[in-house]
N, CA, C and O of each residue as an XYZ file, in Angstrom:
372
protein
N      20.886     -9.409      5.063
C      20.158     -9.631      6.292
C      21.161     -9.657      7.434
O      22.245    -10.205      7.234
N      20.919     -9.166      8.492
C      21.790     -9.007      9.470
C      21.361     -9.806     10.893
O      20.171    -10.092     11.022
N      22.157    -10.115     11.795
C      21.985    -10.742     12.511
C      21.726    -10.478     13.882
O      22.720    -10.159     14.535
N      20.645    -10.530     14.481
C      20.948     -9.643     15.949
C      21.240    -10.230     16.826
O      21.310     -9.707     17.938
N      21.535    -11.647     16.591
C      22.256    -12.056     17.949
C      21.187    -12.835     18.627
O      21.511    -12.934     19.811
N      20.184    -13.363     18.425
C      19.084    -14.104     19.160
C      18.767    -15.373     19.023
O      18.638    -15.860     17.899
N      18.601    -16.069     20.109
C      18.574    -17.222     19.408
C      17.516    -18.107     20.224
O      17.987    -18.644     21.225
N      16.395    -18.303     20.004
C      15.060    -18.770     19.994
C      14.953    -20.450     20.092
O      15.356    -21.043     19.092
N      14.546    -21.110     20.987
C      13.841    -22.395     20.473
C      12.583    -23.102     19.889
O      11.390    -22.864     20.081
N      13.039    -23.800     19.317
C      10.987    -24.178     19.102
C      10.539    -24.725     19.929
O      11.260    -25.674     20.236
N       9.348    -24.628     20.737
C       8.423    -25.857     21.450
C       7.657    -26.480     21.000
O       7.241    -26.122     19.898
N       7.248    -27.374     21.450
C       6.508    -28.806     21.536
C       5.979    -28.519     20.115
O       6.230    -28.918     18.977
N       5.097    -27.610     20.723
C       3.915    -26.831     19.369
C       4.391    -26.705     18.157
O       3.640    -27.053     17.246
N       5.863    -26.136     17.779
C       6.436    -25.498     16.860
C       6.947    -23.891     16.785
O       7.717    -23.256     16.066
N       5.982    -23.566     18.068
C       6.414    -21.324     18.105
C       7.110    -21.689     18.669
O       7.487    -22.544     19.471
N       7.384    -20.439     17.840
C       8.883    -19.396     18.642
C       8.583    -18.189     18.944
O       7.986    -17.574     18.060
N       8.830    -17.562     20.044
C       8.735    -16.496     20.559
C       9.375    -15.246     20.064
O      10.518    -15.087     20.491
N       9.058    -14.596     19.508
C       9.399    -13.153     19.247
C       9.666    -12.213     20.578
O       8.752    -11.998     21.374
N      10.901    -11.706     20.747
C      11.291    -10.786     21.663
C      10.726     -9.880     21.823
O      10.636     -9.060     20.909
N      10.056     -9.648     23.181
C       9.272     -8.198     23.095
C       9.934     -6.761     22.089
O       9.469     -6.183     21.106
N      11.272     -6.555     22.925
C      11.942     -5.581     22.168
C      11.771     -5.547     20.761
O      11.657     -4.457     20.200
N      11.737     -6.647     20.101
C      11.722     -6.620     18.670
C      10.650     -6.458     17.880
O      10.435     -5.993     16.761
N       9.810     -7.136     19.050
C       8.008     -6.673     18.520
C       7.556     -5.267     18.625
O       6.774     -4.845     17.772
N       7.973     -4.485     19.598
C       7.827     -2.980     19.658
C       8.552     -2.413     18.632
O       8.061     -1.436     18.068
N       9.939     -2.959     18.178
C      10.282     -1.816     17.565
C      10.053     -1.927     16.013
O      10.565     -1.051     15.315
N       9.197     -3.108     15.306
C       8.123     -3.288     14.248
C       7.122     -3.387     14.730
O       6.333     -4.175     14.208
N       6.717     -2.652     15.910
C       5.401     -1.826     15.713
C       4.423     -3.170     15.646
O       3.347     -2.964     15.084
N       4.654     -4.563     16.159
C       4.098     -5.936     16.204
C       2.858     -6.204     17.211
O       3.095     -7.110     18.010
N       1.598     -5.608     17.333
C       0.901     -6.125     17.977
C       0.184     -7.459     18.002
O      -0.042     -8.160     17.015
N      -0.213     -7.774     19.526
C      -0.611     -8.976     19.601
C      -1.956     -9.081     18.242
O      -2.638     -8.201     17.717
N      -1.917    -10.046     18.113
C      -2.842    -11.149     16.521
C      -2.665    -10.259     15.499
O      -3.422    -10.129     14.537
N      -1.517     -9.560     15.741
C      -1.034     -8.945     14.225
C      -0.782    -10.436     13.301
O      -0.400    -11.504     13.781
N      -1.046    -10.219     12.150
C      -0.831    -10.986     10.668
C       0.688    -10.835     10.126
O       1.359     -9.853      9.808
N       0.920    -12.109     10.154
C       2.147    -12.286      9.998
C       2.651    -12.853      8.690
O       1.830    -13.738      8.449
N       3.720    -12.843      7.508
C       3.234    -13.202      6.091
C       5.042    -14.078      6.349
O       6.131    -13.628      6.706
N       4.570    -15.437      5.952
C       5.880    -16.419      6.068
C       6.418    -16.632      4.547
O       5.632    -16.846      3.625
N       7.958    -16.549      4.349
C       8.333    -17.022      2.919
C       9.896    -17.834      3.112
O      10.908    -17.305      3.573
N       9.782    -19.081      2.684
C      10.250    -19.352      2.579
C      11.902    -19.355      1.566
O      11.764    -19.955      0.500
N      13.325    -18.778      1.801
C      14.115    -18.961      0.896
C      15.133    -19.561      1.370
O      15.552    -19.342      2.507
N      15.755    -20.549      0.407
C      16.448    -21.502      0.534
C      16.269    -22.251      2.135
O      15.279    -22.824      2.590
N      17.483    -22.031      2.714
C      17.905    -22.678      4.013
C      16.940    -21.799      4.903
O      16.842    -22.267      6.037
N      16.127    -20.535      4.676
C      15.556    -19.711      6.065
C      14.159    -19.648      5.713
O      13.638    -19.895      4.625
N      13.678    -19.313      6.703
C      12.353    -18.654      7.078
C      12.294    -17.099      7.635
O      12.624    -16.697      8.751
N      11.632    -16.141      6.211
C      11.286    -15.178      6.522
C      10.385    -14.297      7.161
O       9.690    -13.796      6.277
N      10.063    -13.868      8.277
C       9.097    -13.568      8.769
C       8.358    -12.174      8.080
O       9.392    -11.679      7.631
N       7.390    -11.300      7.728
C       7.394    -10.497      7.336
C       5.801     -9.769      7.782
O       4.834    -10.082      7.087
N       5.598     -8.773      8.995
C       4.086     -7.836      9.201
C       3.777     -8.086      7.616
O       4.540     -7.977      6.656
N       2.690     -8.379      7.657
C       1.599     -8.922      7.104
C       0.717     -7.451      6.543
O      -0.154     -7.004      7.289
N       1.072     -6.581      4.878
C       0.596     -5.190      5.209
C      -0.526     -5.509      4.273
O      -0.078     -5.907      3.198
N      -1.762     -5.473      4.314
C      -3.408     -5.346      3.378
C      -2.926     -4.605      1.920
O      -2.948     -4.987      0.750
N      -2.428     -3.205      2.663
C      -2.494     -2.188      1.634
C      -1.597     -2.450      0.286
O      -1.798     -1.817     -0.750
N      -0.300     -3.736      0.452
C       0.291     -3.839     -0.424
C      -0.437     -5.338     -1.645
O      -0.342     -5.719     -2.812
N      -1.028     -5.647     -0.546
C      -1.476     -7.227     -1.088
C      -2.382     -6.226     -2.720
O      -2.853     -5.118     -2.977
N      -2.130     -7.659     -3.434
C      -2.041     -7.668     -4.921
C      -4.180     -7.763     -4.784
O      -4.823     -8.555     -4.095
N      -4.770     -6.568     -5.782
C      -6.493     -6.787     -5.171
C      -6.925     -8.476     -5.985
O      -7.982     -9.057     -5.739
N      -6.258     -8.814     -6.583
C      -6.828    -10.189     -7.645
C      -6.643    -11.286     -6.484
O      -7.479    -11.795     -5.737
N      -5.293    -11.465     -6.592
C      -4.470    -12.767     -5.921
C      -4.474    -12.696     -4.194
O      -4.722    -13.660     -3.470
N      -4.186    -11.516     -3.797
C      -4.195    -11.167     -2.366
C      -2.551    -11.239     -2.078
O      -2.061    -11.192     -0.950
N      -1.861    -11.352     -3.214
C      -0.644    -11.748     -2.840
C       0.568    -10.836     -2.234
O       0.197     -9.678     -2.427
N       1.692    -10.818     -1.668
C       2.547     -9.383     -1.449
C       3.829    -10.001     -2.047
O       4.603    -10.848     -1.599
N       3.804     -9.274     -3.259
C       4.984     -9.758     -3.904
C       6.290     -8.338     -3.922
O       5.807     -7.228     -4.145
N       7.487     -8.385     -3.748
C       8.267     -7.498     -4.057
C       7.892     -6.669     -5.622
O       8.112     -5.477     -5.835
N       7.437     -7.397     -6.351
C       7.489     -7.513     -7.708
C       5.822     -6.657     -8.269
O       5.554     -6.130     -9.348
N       4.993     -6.824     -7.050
C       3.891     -5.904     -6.752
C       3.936     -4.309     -7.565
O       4.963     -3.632     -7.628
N       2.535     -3.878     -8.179
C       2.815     -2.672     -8.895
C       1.642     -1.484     -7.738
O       1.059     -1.672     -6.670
N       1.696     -0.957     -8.159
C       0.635     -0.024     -7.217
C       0.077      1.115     -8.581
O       0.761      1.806     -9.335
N      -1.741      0.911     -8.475
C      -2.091      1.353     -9.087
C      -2.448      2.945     -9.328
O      -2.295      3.585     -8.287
N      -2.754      3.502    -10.112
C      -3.272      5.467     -9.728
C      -4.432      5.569     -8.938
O      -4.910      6.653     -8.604
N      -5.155      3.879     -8.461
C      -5.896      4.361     -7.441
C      -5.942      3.789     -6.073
O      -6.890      3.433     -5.373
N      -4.490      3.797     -5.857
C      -3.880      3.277     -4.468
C      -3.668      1.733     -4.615
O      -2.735      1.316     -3.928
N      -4.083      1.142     -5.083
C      -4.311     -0.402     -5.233
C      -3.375     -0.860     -5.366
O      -2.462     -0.144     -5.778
N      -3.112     -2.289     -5.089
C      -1.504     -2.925     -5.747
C      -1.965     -4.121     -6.564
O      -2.981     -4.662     -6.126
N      -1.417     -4.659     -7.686
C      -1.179     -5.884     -8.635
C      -0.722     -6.230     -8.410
O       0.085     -5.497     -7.839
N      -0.410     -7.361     -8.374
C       0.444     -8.644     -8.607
C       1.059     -9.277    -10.122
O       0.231     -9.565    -10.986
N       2.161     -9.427    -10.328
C       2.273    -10.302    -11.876
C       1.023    -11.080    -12.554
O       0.547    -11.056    -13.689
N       0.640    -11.905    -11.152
C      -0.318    -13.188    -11.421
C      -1.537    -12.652    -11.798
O      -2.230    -12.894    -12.786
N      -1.716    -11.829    -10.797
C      -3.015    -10.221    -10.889
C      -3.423    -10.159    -11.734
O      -4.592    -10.405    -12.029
N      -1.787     -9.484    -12.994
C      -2.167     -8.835    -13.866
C      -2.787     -9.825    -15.274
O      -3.497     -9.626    -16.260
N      -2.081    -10.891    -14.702
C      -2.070    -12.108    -16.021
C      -3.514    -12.421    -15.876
O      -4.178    -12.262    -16.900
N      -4.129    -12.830    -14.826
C      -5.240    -12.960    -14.602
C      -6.318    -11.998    -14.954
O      -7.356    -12.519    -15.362
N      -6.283    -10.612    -14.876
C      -6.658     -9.686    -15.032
C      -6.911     -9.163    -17.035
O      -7.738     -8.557    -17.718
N      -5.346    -10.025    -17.253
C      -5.477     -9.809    -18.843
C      -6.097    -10.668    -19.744
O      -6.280    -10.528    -20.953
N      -6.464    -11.785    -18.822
C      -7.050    -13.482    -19.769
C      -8.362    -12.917    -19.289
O      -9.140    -13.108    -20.224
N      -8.979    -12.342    -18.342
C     -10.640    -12.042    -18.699
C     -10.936    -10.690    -19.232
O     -12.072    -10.242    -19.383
N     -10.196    -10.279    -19.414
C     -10.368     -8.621    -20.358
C     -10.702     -9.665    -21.511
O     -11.879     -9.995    -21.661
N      -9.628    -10.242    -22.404
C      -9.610    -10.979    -23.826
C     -10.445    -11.368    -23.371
O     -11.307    -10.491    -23.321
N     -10.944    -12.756    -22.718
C     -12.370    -13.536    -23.152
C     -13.540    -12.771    -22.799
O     -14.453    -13.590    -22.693
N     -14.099    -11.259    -22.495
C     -14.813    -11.132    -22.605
C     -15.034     -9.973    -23.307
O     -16.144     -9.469    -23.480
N     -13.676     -9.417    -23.834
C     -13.767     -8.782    -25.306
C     -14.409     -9.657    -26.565
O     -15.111     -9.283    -27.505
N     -13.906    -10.937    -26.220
C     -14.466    -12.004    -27.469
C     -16.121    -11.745    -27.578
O     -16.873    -11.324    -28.457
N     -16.301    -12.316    -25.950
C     -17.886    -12.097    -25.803
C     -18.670    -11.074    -26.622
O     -19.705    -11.293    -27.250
N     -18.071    -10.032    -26.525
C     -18.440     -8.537    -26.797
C     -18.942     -8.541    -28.319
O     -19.893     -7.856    -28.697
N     -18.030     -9.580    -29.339
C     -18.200     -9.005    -30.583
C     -19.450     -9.654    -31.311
O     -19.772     -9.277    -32.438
């Protein structure tokens, strides 16, 4: 991660202002969706994309698969996805 040199305060509220410049050049419109993750000591900010979110969990994981019909999974997705296949294969018999 690299550093650009900015350095932001929090107010009262808790925001922080995002630099115009920086919002244009990720393409950041206003009440764009914004996806927060926490690692270690930082806070990651990350555009917020639908198309990657996991269809079970809603989740956007790096770790995310993308299906043959555009779709993306999640690990949790899939685990989830594999405990009601089995219990309603059981059903089935």
């Amino acid at each position: 991660m690299r550093s650009l040199g900015i350095v932001r305060k929090i107010d009262h509220l808790g925001r922080i202002v995002i630099p115009k410049e920086l919002r244009n050049t990720l393409k950041l419109e206003k009440g764009a969706p914004m996806e927060i993750f926490v690692d270690d000591d930082m806070i990651v900010l990350r555009k917020y994309v639908v198309d990657e979110a996991c269809i079970v969990t809603g989740e956007i994981t790096p770790e995310n698969k993308r299906l043959s019909n555009g779709m993306y999974i999640s690990p949790k997705g899939a685990e989830i996805l594999k405990k009601e296949i089995a219990e309603k294969k059981e059903q089935w018999k």
